[in-house]
Structure formats: C-alpha cells, structure tokens
N, C-alpha and C positions, 0 to 999 in steps of 0.2 A: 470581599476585602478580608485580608488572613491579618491577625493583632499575633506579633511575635514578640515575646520581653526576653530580654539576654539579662540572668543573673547571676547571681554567686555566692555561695554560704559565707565568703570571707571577703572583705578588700585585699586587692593587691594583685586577682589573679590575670588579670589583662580584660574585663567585662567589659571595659569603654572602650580598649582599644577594636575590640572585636565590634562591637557596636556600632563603632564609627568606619570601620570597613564594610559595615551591611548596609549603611547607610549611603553609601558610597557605590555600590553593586548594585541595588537595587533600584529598581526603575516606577516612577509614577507611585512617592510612597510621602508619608510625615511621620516627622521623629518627635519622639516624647522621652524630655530627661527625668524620670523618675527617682531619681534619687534627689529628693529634694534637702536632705540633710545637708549633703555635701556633691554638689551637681560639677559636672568635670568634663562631661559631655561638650558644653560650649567651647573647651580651649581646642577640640580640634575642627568643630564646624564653624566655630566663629558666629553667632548670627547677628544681624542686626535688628532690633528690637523693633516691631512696630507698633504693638498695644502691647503696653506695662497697667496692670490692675490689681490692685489691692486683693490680699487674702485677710479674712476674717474671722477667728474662730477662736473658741471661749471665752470665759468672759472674767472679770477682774472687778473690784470692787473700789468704788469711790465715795469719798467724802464732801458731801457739800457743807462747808466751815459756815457757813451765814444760820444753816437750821441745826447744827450740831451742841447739842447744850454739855460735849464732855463729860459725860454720865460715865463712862470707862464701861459700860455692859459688852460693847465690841471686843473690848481688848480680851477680858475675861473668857468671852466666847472663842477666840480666834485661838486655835489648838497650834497654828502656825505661826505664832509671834508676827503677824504681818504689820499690825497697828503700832504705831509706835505712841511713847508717852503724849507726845503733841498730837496726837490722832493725824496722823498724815500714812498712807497706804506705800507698806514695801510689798510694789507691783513682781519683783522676781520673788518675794515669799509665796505669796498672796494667790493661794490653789484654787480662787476660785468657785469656793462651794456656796457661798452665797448668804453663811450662818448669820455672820454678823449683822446683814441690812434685814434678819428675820428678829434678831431682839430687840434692835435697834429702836425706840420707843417715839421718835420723833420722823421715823424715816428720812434720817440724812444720808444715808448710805443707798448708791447705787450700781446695780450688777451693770459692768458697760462693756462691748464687744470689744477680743482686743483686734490691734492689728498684728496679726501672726506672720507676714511675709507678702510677697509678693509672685504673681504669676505673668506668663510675657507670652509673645506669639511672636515670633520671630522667620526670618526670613535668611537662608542660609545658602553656598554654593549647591548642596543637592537637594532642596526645596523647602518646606514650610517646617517651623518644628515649633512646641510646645514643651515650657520648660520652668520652674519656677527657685524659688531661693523661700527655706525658709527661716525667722530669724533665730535671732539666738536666742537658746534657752525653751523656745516656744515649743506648742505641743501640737496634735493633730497632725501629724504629720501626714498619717493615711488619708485623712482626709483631703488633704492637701494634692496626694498623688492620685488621689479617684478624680477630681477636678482636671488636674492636667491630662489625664487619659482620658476626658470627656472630651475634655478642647477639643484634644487631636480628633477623636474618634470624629466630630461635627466639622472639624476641616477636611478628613478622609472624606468622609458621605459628601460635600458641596464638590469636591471636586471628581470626586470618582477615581479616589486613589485605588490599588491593590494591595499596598503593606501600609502596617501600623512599625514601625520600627519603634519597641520602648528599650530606654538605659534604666533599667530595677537599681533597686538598690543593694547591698550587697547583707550577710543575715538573712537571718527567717522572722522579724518583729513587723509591725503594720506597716510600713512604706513597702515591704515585698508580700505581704499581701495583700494590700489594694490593689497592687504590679499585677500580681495572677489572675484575682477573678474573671472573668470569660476570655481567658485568651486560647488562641489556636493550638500555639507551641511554647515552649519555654525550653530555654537554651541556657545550662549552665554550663560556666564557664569554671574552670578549677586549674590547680597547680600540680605538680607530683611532690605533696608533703602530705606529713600526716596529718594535720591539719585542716589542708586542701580536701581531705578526702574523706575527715570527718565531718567537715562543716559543709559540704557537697551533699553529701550523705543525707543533712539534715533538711536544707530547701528543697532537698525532691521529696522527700516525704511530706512538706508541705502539699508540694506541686501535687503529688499523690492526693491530697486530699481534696483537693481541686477537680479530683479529673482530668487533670492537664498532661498532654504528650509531653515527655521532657527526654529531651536529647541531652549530648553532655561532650564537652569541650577539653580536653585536655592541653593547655599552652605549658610552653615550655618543657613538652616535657621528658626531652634530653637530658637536663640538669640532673635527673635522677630517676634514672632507667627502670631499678627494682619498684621503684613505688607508684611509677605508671604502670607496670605490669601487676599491681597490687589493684589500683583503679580500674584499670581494665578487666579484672577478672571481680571487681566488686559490679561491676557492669552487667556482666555475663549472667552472674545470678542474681540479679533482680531484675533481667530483663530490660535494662536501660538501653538504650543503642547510644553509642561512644560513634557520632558523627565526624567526627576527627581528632587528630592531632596535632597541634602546633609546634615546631622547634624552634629554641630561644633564636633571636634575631637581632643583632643590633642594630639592622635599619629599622626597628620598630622603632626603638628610641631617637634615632637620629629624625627622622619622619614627625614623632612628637616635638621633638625640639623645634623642630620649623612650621608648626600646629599644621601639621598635615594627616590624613589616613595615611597609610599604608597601601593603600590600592593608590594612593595619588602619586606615590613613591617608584622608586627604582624597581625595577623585577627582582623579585628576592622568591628564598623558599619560603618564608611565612606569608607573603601576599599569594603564589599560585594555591600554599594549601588552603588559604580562606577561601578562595576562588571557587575552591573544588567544595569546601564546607559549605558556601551557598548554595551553589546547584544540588547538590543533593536536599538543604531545605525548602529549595522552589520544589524540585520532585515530591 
C-alpha cells in the first residue's frame, strides 16, 4: 500500500482539484481529506456519511455554581479574562491551562474535554473516504488530521487497498505536518507566481525534513510563462523532479461547477496531462 498527500504551500493553486482526479484514476484506493480547517474535498466526491463521530480534544474549564463560594481567587488567577464578574466561563477565551481549578480552594472548577469537531467515514462514487470538519475557533487540529489518516490507513489494511489518496492541507503549520509523516510521496501542487514559488519552496523543505520523495506540480502554468521557467529551474537545482505541467482550463471549472472530477469530464488538455501525471506516479 503506497500513502500519497497532494499539497501546497498556499490555497488556491488547484491541490483538490488535482486530488480529486487521482482519486478518480486510481484503482482499489481510500481518500483522506486532510484539510480539516477548511475541507472542500467533499464538494467534488460528494460522499454519503455512514459513521459520523465526535472529536475530542483539550479541555476548558467549568464552574459548578452549587460549591462555588465567589471567592474571585479564579478571576485574579486567570491572565485570560475568561471568568467573568458572575463567575460564569467565556469558553472561546478560556485557553485551557487549567490555573484557575489549581487555586480554586473549594474545587468548584473542572478541567472538561471539549468537543473540537467531528470525523465521518464516508462512502463515495470512487470508494471509501475519511474525512473530518473541524469547529470553529478550536485547536489540535494535527491532531485531528493524524486521526483521519489512521481511519483511512485501517480501512486501506481490511480491505487490501493499494493507495492512500490524502487532500493536505495547504501551508507548512500542523495540519501539513501530521499529512507528511510516513508517507510514500508528496506531490505539491503550485501556481506560476512568486508567491506560488516561495510558499512551494517552503513545504518541501518541510517534506525534506521528512524524508519524503516530493515531486512538484505546476497548474496553470501558461498564465505566466517567465515564472514557470523560474519554478522550473528552482527545480533543477535542488533536485526536485517537476512531474508535470498543467495549462489553465476552463473545463476545470465548468467540471466543478457540476461537482464533477475532471477525468469525469470532457477530454480536455488538463485531464490527458493528469492522465499522464499519474502514470508516471504509479511508475
């Protein structure tokens, strides 16, 4: 079983769209949307939910009013104004460190798991996927994306898949490193701006740090010719292999518009070059 994550130093460069074409070409595989911040992956495989389960991670602090004698030592303690005059807890202040139910003299105050989001296993037109949502404001999010790449990984193993297909998330902060550790390959995906090519730049030096084979994707990138030949010679010398290139397509869009892949779509020249982007990462 080969675990491939398709990411990107920046939103916007086409990561899911490319995602959702491997997904689609690939044979005997499950999909993991890793980008739990902001998951997008669903609106082109669609799934249907069949186990939705709570996520649970850090914790928040509460007040039991019955043994609380209003002593205000909380408040004084709490460097985060979370307590408010009537001692009632502001849970988006409320970081969690646990000070207040330490001076707290009557122990009315207790540390309590939150609920941080939710995780699903779904069921989709090209087979199983693992995928979550996580809430707002909440934290762990790595944590969150090591969990969905376990699912997957124990749905791969029962059935005797051959790909791990993950959607990373886009950046180099915890949600794309949880995405990397022990994976096969890593496929970023980039634009031809300078942006594109310094925030590229900077998830393979993650990847680098990894250990991780990372290839590199250039979409679109007709739009501006001198700065894919900037990208491609940043390639050159470091060694990166530039497994293709994309040119802009507006049946990409028209394809999302009707929540479809691009391999599902018309023959176009950005569905044969993925075609040919694949086979060469089966090779």
């Amino acid at each position: 079983m080969k675990q491939i994550v398709v990411i990107s130093g920046k939103g916007g460069t086409g990561k899911t769209v490319i995602t959702g074409a491997f997904a689609a070409l690939a044979r005997n595989k499950v999909m993991a949307d890793c980008d739990v911040d902001a998951a997008d992956l669903h609106l082109l495989l669609q799934p249907k939910i069949k186990e939705r389960h709570d996520f649970r991670s850090g914790l928040s602090a509460s007040i039991n009013n019955k043994t609380c004698i209003q002593c205000g030592k909380c408040m004084i303690a709490c460097r985060f104004k979370a307590i408010s005059n009537d001692f009632v807890i502001d849970h988006v202040s409320c970081e969690g460190c646990g000070f207040c139910s330490h001076v707290c003299p009557v122990q009315a105050i207790m540390m309590e798991e939150n609920l941080a989001g939710e995780w699903y296993i779904s069921e989709t037109r090209f087979g199983p996927m693992v995928h979550a949502k996580l809430g707002i404001a909440e934290e762990n999010s790595g944590k969150l994306v090591s969990l969905v790449r376990k699912q997957a990984k124990i749905i791969a193993d029962q059935n005797n898949c051959d790909w791990v297909i993950i959607d990373g998330a886009p950046g180099i902060g915890c949600p794309v490193i949880a995405s990397l550790s022990g994976i096969d390959c890593a496929v970023v995906v980039t634009e031809p701006t300078l942006s594109g090519l310094h925030d590229a730049a900077r998830v393979i030096e993650v990847a680098k740090q990894f250990k991780i084979p990372v290839k590199l994707i250039i979409n679109k990138y007709d739009l501006n010719p001198a700065m894919s030949e900037k990208i491609e010679k940043y390639c050159s010398d470091n060694g990166i292999t530039l497994i293709g290139k994309v040119g802009f397509d507006k049946a990409v869009v028209e394809a999302m518009v009707e929540g479809k892949t691009i391999m599902e779509y018309k023959d176009t020249p950005a569905k044969i070059k993925i075609q040919e982007i694949w086979g060469k990462l089966q090779d």
